[in-house]
C-alpha positions as CSV (number, residue, x, y, z in Angstrom):
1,X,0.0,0.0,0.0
2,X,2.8,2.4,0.7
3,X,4.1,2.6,-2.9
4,X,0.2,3.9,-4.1
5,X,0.9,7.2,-1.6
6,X,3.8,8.1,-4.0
7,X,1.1,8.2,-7.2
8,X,-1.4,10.0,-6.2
9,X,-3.6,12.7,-8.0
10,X,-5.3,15.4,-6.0
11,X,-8.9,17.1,-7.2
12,X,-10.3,20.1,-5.8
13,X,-13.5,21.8,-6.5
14,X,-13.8,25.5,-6.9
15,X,-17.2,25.2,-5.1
16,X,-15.7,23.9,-1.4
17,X,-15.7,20.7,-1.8
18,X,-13.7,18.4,0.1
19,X,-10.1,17.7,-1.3
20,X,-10.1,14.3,-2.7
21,X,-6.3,12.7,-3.1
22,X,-6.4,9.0,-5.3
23,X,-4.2,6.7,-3.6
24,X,-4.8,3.7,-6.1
25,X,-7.3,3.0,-8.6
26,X,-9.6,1.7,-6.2
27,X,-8.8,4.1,-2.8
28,X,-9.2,7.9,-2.4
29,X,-9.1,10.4,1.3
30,X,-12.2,12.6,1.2
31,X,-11.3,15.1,3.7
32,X,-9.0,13.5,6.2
33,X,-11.1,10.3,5.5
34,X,-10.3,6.8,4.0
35,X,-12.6,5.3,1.7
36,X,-11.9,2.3,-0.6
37,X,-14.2,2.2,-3.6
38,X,-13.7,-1.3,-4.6
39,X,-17.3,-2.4,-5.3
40,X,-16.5,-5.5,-2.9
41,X,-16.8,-2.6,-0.1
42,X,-20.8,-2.7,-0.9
43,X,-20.8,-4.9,2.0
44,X,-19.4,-2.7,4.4
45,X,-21.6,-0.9,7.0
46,X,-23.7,1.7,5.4
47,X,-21.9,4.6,6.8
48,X,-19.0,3.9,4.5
49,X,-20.9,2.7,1.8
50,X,-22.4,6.0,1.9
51,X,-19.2,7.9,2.1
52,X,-18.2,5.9,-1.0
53,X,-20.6,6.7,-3.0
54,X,-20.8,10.3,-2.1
55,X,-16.9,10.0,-4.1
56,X,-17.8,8.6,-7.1
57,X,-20.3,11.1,-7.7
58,X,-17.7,14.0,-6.6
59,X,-15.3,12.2,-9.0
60,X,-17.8,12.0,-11.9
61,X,-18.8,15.7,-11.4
62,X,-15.5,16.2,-12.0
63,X,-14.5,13.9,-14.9
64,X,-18.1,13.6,-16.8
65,X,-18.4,11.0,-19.5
Protein backbone atom coordinates (compact mmCIF):
# COMPACT_ATOMS: atom_id res chain seq x y z
CA UNK A 1 0.00 0.00 0.00
CA UNK A 2 2.77 2.43 0.67
CA UNK A 3 4.11 2.60 -2.94
CA UNK A 4 0.15 3.94 -4.13
CA UNK A 5 0.91 7.20 -1.60
CA UNK A 6 3.79 8.05 -4.03
CA UNK A 7 1.12 8.20 -7.16
CA UNK A 8 -1.36 9.99 -6.19
CA UNK A 9 -3.64 12.69 -8.02
CA UNK A 10 -5.33 15.41 -6.02
CA UNK A 11 -8.91 17.08 -7.18
CA UNK A 12 -10.30 20.09 -5.79
CA UNK A 13 -13.49 21.81 -6.46
CA UNK A 14 -13.75 25.48 -6.85
CA UNK A 15 -17.24 25.16 -5.08
CA UNK A 16 -15.65 23.94 -1.36
CA UNK A 17 -15.72 20.66 -1.80
CA UNK A 18 -13.69 18.40 0.05
CA UNK A 19 -10.09 17.70 -1.35
CA UNK A 20 -10.07 14.28 -2.72
CA UNK A 21 -6.29 12.67 -3.14
CA UNK A 22 -6.44 8.98 -5.33
CA UNK A 23 -4.22 6.66 -3.58
CA UNK A 24 -4.84 3.69 -6.07
CA UNK A 25 -7.33 3.03 -8.55
CA UNK A 26 -9.61 1.73 -6.24
CA UNK A 27 -8.77 4.11 -2.77
CA UNK A 28 -9.24 7.85 -2.41
CA UNK A 29 -9.08 10.41 1.33
CA UNK A 30 -12.18 12.62 1.21
CA UNK A 31 -11.29 15.12 3.71
CA UNK A 32 -9.01 13.48 6.15
CA UNK A 33 -11.13 10.26 5.48
CA UNK A 34 -10.26 6.82 4.02
CA UNK A 35 -12.62 5.27 1.67
CA UNK A 36 -11.92 2.30 -0.57
CA UNK A 37 -14.23 2.24 -3.65
CA UNK A 38 -13.67 -1.27 -4.57
CA UNK A 39 -17.28 -2.39 -5.33
CA UNK A 40 -16.54 -5.45 -2.89
CA UNK A 41 -16.82 -2.58 -0.12
CA UNK A 42 -20.81 -2.65 -0.92
CA UNK A 43 -20.81 -4.89 1.99
CA UNK A 44 -19.43 -2.66 4.43
CA UNK A 45 -21.65 -0.85 6.97
CA UNK A 46 -23.65 1.71 5.38
CA UNK A 47 -21.94 4.57 6.81
CA UNK A 48 -19.00 3.90 4.47
CA UNK A 49 -20.88 2.75 1.78
CA UNK A 50 -22.44 6.02 1.88
CA UNK A 51 -19.16 7.89 2.14
CA UNK A 52 -18.24 5.86 -1.02
CA UNK A 53 -20.64 6.67 -2.99
CA UNK A 54 -20.79 10.34 -2.11
CA UNK A 55 -16.95 10.04 -4.15
CA UNK A 56 -17.82 8.61 -7.06
CA UNK A 57 -20.35 11.06 -7.69
CA UNK A 58 -17.69 14.00 -6.62
CA UNK A 59 -15.27 12.23 -9.04
CA UNK A 60 -17.81 12.00 -11.88
CA UNK A 61 -18.76 15.74 -11.43
CA UNK A 62 -15.46 16.22 -12.00
CA UNK A 63 -14.47 13.89 -14.85
CA UNK A 64 -18.09 13.64 -16.76
CA UNK A 65 -18.40 10.96 -19.54
Amino acid sequence: MLEHHRMFSAHQSVRGTPLVIQLSPNAYFLGNEHVSTDYSALNAPSVIRSKMLNILAFLQRQHPT
